[in-house]
N, CA, C and O atoms as CSV, one atom per row, in Angstrom:
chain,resi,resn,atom,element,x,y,z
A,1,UNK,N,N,-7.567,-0.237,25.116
A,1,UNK,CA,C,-8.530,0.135,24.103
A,1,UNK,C,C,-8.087,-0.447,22.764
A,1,UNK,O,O,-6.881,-0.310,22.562
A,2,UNK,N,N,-8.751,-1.043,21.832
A,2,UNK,CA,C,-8.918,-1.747,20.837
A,2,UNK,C,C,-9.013,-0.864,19.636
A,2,UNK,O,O,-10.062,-0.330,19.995
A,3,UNK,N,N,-8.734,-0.250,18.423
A,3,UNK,CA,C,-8.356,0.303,17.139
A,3,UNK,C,C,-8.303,-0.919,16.313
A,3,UNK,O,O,-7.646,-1.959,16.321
A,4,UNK,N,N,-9.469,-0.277,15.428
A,4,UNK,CA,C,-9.327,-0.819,13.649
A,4,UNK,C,C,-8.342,-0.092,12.950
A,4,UNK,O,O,-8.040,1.101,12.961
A,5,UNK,N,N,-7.727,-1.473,12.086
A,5,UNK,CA,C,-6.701,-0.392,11.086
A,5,UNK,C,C,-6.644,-0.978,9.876
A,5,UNK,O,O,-6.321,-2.160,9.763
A,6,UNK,N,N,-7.023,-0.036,8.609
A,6,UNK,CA,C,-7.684,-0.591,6.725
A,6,UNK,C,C,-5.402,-0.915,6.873
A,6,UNK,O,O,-4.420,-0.175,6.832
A,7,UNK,N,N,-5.590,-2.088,7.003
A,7,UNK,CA,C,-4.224,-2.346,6.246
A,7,UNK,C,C,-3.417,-1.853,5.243
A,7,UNK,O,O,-2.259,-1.466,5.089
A,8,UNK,N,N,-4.739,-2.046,4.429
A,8,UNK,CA,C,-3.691,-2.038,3.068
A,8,UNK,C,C,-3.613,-0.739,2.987
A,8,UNK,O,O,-2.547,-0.444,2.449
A,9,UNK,N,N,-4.130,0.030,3.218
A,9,UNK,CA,C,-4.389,1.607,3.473
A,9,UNK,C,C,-2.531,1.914,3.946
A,9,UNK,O,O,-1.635,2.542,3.383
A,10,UNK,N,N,-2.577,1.271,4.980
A,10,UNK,CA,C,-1.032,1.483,5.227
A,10,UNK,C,C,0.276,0.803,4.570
A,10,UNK,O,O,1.410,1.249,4.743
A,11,UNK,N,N,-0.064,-0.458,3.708
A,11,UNK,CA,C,0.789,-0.893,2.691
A,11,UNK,C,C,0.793,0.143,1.748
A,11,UNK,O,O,1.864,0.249,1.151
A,12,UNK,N,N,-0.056,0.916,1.444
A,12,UNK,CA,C,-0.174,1.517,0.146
A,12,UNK,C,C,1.017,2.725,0.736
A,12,UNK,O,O,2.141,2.989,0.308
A,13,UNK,N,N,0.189,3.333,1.953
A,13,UNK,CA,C,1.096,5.000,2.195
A,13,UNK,C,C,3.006,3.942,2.359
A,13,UNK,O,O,3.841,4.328,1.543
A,14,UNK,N,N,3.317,3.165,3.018
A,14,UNK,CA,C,4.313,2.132,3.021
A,14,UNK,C,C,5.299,2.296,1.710
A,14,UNK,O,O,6.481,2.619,1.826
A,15,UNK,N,N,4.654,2.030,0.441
A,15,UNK,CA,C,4.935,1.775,-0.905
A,15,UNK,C,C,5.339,2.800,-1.430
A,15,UNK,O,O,6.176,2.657,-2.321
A,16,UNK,N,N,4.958,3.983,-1.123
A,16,UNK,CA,C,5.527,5.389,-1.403
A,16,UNK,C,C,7.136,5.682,-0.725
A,16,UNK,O,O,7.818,6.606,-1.168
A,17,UNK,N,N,7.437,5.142,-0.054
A,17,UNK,CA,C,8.728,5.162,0.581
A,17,UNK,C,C,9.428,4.306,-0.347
A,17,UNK,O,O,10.530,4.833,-0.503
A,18,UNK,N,N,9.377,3.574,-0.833
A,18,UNK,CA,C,10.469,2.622,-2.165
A,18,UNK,C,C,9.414,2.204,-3.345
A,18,UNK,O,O,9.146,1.085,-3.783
A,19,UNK,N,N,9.010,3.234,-3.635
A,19,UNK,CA,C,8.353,3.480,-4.928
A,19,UNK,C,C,9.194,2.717,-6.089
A,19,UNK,O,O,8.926,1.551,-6.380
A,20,UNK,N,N,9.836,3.168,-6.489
A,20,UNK,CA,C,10.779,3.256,-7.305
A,20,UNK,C,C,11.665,2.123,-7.206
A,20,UNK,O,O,12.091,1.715,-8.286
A,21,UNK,N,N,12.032,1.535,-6.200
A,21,UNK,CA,C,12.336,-0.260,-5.530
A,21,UNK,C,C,11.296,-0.924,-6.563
A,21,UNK,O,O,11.539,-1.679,-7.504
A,22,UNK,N,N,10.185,-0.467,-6.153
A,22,UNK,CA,C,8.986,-1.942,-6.321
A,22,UNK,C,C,9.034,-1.580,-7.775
A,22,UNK,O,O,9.545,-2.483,-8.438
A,23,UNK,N,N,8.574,-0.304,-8.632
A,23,UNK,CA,C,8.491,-0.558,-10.007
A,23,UNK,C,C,9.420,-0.807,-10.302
A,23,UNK,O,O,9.292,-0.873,-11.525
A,24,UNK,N,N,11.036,-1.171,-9.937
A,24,UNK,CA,C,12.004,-1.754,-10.930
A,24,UNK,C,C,12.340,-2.858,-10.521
A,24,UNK,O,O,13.424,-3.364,-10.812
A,25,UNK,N,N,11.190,-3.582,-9.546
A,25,UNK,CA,C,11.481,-5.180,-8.948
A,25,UNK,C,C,12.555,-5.633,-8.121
A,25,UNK,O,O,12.803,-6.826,-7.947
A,26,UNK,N,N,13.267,-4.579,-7.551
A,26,UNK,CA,C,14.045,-4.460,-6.906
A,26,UNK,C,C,13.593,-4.866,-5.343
A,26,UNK,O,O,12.770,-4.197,-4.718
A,27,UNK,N,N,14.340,-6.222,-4.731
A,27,UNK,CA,C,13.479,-6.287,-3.161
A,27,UNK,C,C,13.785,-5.426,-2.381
A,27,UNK,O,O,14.864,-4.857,-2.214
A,28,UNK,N,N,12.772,-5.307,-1.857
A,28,UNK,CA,C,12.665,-3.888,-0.735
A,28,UNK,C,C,11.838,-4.546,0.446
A,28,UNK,O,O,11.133,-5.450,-0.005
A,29,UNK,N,N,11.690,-4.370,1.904
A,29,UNK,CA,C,10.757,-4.059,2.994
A,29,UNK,C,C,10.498,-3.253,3.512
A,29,UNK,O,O,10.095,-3.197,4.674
A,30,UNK,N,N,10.689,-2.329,2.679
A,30,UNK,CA,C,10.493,-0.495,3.356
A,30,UNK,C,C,9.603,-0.481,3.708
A,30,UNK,O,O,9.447,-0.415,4.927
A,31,UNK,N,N,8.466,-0.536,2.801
A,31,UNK,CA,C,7.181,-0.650,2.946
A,31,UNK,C,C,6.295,-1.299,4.022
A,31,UNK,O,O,5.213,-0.938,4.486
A,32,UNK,N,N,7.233,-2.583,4.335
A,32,UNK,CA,C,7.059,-3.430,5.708
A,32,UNK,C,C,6.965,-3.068,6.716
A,32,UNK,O,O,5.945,-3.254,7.380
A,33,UNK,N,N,8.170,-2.331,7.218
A,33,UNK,CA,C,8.732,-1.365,8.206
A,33,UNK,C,C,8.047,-0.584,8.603
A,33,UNK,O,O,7.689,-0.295,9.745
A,34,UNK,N,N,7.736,-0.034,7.246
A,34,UNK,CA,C,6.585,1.221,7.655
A,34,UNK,C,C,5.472,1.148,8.574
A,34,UNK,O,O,5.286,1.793,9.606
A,35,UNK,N,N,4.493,-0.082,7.823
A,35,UNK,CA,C,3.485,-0.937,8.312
A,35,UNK,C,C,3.487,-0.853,10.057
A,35,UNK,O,O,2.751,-0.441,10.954
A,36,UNK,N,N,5.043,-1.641,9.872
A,36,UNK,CA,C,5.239,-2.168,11.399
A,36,UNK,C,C,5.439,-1.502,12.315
A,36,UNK,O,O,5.029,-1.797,13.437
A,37,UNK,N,N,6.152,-0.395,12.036
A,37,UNK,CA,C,6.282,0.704,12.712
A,37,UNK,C,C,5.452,1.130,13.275
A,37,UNK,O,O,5.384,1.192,14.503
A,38,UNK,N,N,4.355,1.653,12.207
A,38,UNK,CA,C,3.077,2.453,12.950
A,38,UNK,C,C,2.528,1.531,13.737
A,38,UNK,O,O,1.856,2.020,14.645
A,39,UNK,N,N,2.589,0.087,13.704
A,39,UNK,CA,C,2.056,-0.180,14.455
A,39,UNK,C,C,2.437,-0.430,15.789
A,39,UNK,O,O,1.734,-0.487,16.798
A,40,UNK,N,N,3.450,-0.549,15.671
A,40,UNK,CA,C,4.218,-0.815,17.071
A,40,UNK,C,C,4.194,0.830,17.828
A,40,UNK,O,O,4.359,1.166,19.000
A,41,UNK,N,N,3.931,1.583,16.657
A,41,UNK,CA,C,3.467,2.743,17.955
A,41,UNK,C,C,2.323,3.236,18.580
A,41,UNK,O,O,2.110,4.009,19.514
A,42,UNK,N,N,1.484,2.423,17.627
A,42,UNK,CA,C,-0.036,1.869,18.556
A,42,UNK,C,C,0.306,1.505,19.827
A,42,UNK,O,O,0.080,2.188,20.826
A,43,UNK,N,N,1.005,0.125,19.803
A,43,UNK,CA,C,0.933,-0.595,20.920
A,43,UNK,C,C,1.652,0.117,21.869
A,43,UNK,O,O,1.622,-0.222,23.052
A,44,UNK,N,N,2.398,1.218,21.419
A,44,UNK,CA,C,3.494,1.679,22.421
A,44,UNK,C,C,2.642,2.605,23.521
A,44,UNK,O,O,2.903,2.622,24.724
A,45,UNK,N,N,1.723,3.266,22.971
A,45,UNK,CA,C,0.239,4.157,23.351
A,45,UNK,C,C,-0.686,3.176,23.727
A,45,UNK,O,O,-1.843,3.232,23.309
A,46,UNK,N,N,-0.376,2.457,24.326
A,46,UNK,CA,C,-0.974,1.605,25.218
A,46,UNK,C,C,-2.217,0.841,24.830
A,46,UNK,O,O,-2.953,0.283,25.643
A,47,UNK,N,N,-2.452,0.869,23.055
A,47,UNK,CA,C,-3.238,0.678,21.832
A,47,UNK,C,C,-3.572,-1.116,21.828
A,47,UNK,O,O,-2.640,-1.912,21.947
A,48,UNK,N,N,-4.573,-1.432,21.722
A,48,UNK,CA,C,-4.139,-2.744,20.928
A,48,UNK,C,C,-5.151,-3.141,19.516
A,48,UNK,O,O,-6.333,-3.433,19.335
A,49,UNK,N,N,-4.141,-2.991,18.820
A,49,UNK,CA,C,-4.123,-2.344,17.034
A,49,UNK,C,C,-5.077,-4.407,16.571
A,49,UNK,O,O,-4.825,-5.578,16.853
A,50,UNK,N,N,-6.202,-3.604,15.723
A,50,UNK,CA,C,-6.867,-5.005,14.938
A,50,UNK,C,C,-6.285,-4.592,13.644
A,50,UNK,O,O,-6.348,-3.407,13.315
A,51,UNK,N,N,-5.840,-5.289,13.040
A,51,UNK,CA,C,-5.648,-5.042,11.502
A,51,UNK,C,C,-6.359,-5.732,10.450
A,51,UNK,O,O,-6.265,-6.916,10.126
A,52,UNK,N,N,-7.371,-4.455,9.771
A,52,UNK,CA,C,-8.252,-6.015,9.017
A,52,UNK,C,C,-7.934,-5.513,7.391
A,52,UNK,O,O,-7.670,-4.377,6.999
A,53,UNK,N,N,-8.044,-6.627,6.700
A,53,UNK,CA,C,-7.770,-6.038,5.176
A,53,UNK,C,C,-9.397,-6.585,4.801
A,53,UNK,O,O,-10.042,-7.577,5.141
A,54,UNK,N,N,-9.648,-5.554,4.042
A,54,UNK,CA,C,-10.287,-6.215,2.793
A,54,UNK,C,C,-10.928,-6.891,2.100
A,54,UNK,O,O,-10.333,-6.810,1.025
A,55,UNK,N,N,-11.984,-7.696,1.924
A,55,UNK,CA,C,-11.700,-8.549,1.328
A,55,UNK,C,C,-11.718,-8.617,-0.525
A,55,UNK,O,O,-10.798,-7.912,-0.940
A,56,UNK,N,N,-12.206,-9.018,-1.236
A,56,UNK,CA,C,-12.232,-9.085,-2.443
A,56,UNK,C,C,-13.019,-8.391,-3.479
A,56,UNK,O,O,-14.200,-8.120,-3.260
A,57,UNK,N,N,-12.384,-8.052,-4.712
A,57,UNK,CA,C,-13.057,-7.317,-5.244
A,57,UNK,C,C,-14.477,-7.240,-5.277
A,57,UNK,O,O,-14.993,-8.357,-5.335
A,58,UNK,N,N,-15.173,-6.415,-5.262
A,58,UNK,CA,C,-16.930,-5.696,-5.523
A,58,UNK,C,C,-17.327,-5.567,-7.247
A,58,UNK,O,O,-16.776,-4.802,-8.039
A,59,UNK,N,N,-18.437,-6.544,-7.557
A,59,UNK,CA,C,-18.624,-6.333,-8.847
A,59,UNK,C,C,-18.902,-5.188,-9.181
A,59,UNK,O,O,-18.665,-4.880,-10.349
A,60,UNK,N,N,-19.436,-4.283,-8.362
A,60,UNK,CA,C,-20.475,-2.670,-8.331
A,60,UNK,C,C,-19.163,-1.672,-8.597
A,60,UNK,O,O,-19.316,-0.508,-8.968
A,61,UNK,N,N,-17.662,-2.361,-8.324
A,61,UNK,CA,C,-16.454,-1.241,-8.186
A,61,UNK,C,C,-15.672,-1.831,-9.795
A,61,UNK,O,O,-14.597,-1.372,-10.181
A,62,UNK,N,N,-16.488,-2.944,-10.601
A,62,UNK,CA,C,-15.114,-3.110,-11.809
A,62,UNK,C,C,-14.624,-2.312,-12.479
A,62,UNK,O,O,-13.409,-2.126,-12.553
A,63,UNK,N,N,-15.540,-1.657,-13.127
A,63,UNK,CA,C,-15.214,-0.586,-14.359
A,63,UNK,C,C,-14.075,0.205,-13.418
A,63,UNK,O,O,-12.962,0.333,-13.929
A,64,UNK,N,N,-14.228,0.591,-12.453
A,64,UNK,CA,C,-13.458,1.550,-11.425
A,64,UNK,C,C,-11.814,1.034,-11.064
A,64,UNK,O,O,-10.716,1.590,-11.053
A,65,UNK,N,N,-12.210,-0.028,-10.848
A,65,UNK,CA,C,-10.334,-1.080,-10.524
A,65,UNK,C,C,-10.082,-1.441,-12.072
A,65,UNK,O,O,-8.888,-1.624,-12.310
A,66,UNK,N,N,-10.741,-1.552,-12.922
A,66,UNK,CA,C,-10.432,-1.480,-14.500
A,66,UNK,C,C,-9.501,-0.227,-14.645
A,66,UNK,O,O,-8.274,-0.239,-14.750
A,67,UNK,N,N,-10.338,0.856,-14.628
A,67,UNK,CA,C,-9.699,2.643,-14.814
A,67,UNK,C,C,-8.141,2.341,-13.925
A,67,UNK,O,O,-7.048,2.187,-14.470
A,68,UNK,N,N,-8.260,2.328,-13.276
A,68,UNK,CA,C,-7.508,2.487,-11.911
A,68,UNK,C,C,-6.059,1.769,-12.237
A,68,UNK,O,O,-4.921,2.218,-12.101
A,69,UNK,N,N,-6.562,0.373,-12.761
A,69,UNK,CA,C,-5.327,-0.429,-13.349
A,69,UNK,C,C,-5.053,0.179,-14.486
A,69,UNK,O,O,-3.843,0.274,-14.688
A,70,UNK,N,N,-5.494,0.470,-15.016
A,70,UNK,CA,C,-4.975,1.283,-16.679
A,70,UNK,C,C,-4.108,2.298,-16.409
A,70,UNK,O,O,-3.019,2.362,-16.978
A,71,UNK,N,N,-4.576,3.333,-15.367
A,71,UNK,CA,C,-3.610,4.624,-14.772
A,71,UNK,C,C,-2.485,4.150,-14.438
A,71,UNK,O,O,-1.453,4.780,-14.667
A,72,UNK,N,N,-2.484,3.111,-13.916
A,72,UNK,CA,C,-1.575,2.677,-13.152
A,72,UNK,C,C,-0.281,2.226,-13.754
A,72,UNK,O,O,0.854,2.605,-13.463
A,73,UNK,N,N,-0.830,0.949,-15.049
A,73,UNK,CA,C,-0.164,0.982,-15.925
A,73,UNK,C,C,0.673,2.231,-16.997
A,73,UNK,O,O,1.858,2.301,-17.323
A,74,UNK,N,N,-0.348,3.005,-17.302
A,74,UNK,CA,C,0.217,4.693,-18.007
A,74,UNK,C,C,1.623,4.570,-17.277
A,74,UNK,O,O,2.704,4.247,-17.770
A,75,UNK,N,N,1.252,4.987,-15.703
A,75,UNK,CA,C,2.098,6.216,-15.374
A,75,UNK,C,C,3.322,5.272,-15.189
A,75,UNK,O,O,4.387,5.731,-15.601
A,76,UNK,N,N,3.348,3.882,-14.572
A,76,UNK,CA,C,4.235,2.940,-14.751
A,76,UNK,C,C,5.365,3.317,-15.913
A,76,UNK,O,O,6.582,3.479,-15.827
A,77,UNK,N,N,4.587,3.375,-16.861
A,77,UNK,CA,C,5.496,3.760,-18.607
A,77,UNK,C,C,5.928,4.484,-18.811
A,77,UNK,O,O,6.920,4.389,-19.534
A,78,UNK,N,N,5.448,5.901,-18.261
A,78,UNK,CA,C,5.843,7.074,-18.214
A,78,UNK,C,C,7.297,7.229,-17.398
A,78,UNK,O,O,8.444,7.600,-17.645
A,79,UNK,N,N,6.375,6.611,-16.052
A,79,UNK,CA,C,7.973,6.896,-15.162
A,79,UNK,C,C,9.015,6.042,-15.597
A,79,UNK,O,O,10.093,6.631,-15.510
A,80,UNK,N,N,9.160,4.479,-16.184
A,80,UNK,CA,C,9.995,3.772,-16.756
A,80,UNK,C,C,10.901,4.522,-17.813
A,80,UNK,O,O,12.125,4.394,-17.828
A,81,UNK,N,N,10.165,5.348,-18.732
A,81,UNK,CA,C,11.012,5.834,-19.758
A,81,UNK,C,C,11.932,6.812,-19.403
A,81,UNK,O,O,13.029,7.084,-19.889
A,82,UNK,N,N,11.225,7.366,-18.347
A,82,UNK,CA,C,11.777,8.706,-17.944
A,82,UNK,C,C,13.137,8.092,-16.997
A,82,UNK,O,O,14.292,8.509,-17.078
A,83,UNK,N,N,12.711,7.159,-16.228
A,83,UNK,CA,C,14.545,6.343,-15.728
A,83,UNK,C,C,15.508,6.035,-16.928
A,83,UNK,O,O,16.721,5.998,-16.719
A,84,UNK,N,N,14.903,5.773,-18.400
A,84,UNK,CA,C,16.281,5.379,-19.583
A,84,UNK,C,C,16.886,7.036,-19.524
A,84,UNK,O,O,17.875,7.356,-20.183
């Protein structure tokens, strides 16, 4: 049996495991692992995993990935200061 899987959906939950890696540019593949993991336990469940990403931004979503990047940036600053 065949499964869709939103990729980046799982890069993102991935990225939460070396959070703190990636905002201080520090290389990491935690996040990789993660990815790979779940998927290899698809396949282990006798799964065979499609992985589709995405494709490119939606003019109807800018103002929204605008907001979104701004938060993003904030809390970036926030948590930076709070590591000095």
């Amino acid at each position: 049996q065949r499964v869709a899987i939103d990729g980046y959906s799982w890069l993102h939950k991935g990225a939460y495991t070396c959070s703190a890696d990636i905002c201080m540019n520090r290389p990491t593949d935690a996040f990789q692992r993660y990815f790979l993991r779940r998927v290899q336990n698809l396949v282990d469940c006798g799964l065979i995993p499609t992985v589709v990403f995405d494709g490119g931004q939606l003019p109807m979503k800018r103002e929204e990935n605008e907001s979104r990047r701004h938060v993003r940036k904030q809390n970036l600053d926030k948590g930076m200061a709070l590591m000095r």
